[in-house]
Every structure is written in structure tokens, then in C-alpha cells.
N, C-alpha and C positions, 0 to 999 in steps of 0.2 A: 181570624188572622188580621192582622195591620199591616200585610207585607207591602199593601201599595198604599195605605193613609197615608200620606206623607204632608208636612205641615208646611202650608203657604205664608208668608209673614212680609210686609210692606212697611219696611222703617226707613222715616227720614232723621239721615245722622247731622249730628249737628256740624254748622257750613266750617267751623275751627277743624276740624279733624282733617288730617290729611290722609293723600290716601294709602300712605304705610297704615298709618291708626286706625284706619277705618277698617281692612282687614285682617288686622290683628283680633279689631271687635268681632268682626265675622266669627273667624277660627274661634277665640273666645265663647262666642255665643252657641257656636257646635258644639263647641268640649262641653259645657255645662249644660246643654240639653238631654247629651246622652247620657252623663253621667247619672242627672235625675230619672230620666228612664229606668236607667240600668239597677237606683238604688227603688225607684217604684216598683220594678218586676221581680225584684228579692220578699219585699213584702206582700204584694200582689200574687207573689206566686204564679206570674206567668214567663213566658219567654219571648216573645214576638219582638219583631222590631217594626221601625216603618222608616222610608227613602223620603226624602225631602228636598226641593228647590224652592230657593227666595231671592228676591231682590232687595234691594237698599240704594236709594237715590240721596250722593249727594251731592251739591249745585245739579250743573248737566253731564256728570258719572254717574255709571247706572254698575253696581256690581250684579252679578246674579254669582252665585252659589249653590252648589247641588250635591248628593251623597244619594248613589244608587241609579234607579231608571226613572226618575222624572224629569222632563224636561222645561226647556224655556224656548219657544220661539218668534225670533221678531219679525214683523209686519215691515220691511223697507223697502221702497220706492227708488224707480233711478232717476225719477225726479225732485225737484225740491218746487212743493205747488204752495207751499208759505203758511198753508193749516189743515190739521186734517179737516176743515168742515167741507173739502173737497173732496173725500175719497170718491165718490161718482166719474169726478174728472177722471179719476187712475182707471189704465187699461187692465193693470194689474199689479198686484205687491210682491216682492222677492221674499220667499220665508228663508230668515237665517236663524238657523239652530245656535245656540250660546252657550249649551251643555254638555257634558261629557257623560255618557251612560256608565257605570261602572258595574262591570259580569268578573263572574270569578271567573270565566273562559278567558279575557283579553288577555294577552300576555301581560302586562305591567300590573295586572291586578293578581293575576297567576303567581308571577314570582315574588310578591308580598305575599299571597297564601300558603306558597310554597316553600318560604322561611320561617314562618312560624309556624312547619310542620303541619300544617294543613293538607290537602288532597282535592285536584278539580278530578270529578268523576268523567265518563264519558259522554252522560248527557251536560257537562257544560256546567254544573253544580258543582259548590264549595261541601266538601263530605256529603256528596251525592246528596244534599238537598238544596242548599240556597243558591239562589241564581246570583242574585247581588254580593257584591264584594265591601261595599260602604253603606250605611246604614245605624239609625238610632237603635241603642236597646241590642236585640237578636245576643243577649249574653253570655248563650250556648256556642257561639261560633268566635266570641273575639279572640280566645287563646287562638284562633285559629287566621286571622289578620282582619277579621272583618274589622271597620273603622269610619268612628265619624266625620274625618276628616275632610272638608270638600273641598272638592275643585270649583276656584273662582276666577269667572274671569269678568271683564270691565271693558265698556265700551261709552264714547260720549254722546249722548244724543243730539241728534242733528233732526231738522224738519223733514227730513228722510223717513226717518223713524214712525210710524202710525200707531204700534200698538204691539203689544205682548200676550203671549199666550205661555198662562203656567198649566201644565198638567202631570197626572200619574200614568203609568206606565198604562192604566186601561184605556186609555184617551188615546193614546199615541201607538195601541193595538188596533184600532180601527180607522185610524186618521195618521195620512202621513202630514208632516209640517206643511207642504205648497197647499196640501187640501183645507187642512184647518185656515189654514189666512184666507183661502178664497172663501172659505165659509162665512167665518165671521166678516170677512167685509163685506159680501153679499148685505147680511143682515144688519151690519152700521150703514148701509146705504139705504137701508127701508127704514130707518130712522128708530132704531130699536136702543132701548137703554143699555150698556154695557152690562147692567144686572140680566137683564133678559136675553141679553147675546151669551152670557156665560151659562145660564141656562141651557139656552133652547140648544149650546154645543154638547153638553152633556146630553141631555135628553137623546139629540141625533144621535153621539153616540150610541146609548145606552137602548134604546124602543128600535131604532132605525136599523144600524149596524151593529147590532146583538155582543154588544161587551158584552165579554160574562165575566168579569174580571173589576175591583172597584176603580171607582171613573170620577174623577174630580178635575174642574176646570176652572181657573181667573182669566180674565182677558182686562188687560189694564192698556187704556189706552195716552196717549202721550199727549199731552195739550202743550200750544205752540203758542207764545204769544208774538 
């Protein structure tokens, strides 16, 4: 299954676009993902989908974008220390979630399943299987509203800002968002490469705190000049 692949993607848009254009490009770039999914799993012969969260940096707006349960969250401070090559100085960072998880249980995702004659079962599932309500591909459930449509929202980066964490719904089964930031800032304070910090966060996950569930993790960090 692909239910939690969900595909990470970091594009910088160009600085002309404003930012109507810019997520128009988003939504754009949703609609035409699934649709290739959707025409690959016609010949492929499968059904699967997979949930997805990205961001898109342009100047200092930062979009992120999501469909389903993966999230984005950010590392900020209630101070401004002027770079992060200070994180040692911070007592500690505020994690803010930027995502909206989308389940066939929420209400607003209910009453789209619910107009297009769909059915949320009692365990909280779209036709008593799929948990997610938004999502790539899953072909078998779009008569039924599933959609790749994501919710974006947009924030400016400020020296506040430390660092991001993208992950899949298995990451964020065993790790709440205050935990993951204090994790990985633990480990940018041991002076670890953000490749090796988005590691060793999976790994904890995955050997440590027993996901059993796919586990994929980015941590992009914010550089301040």
C-alpha cells in the first residue's frame, strides 16, 4: 500500500509571481499529479493512493500545502537571537503545526463524502475503509469525494522561524510535534548535518518507538542572513 508515501517536494517559485499565481501553481500542480496517478493506476492495474505535504518558498513566504495526514511543523522561538547558529542559546522552540489533517470522520470532510453519496463507517472510515478524505490516486473512492485538493496556508518567515519538519502520518504516530522539535534541536545542537538529523529522526522513530506504520521524514532548516 502507498497509503502514507506521500511525496515531499521543495520548489523555489520564481520572485515575478505573486502570491494569487503562486497558488494557483500549487492547486495546478495537485490537479495534475493525481490525475497522472490516477491515469498510471488504470494501466498499472493498481488502486492505492498516497497523502502528501510540501512547501514552496517565495522571497520570505513560505506556502506549505497538504492532502490527507501528513504534516508540516515549524520550529519558532519567542525570541529573535538573529541566526540560527544559536540554537544552544534557546531554552526551547514552540512547535507550530501549519497543516490541516484531513479524515473522513471531521465534519467538513464528512459532508463532502456525504454529497457525493459516500458513507463514514463507524470506525471513522470513508466506505468503511479509508481513513483519509484527500489524497493522490485511491480511484476506487473519488466517486465518493475523495480529492486532491489541498489545503494551503502561508506564513512569512521571520528569524523566529528555526526549522521545519515534513512528515507522514507514521512519524507523527509516535511523535507529537513539541517532541519532534525538541528532538531534532537536541541533535542540531550536537552539530549534526540536517541529513543526519532527518535520519537519526526516522530511525528514533522507526528501531526506538516501534512505528509500524511507513515513516518518512525532511527537516529543512531556515538560514538567516
Amino acid at each position: 500500500m502507498l497509503r502514507s508515501v506521500y511525496m515531499l517536494m521543495l520548489f523555489q517559485l520564481a520572485y515575478h509571481l505573486d502570491v494569487k499565481a503562486a497558488k494557483k501553481a500549487i492547486l495546478d500542480g495537485f490537479r495534475k499529479t493525481d490525475e497522472s496517478l490516477l491515469q498510471e493506476s488504470v494501466s498499472g492495474g493498481w488502486q492505492d493512493g498516497a497523502t502528501a505535504v510540501c512547501i514552496w518558498i517565495l522571497g520570505r513566504t513560505v506556502f506549505v500545502a497538504n492532502i490527507g495526514d501528513a504534516k508540516a511543523v515549524v520550529a519558532r522561538s519567542s525570541i529573535v537571537d538573529g541566526s540560527n547558529n544559536h540554537l544552544d542559546e534557546l531554552s526551547s522552540l514552540k512547535a507550530i503545526v501549519v497543516t490541516r489533517v484531513h479524515k473522513a470522520i471531521y465534519p467538513q470532510e464528512r459532508a463532502r463524502i456525504q454529497k457525493s453519496g459516500g458513507t463514514v463507517s463507524s470506525n471513522g472510515r470513508l466506505q468503511g475503509r479509508l481513513e483519509v478524505s484527500r489524497a493522490f490516486g485511491d480511484r476506487q473512492f473519488k466517486k465518493f469525494g475523495v480529492v486532491a485538493t489541498p489545503d494551503i496556508h502561508s506564513f512569512e518567515v521571520t528569524e523566529r522561524d528555526h526549522f521545519i519538519i515534513l512528515g507522514c502520518d507514521g512519524l507523527w504516530g509516535v511523535f507529537g510535534p513539541s517532541d519532534a522539535v525538541e528532538f531534532v534541536q537536541k541533535l542540531l545542537k550536537e552539530g549534526l548535518s540536517v541529513t543526519a538529523v532527518s535520519r537519526r529522526l526516522v530511525r528514533e522513530a522507526v528501531l526506538e518507538r516501534r512505528c509500524k506504520d511507513n515513516c518518512t521524514a525532511i527537516v529543512i532548516i531556515f538560514r538567516h542572513k
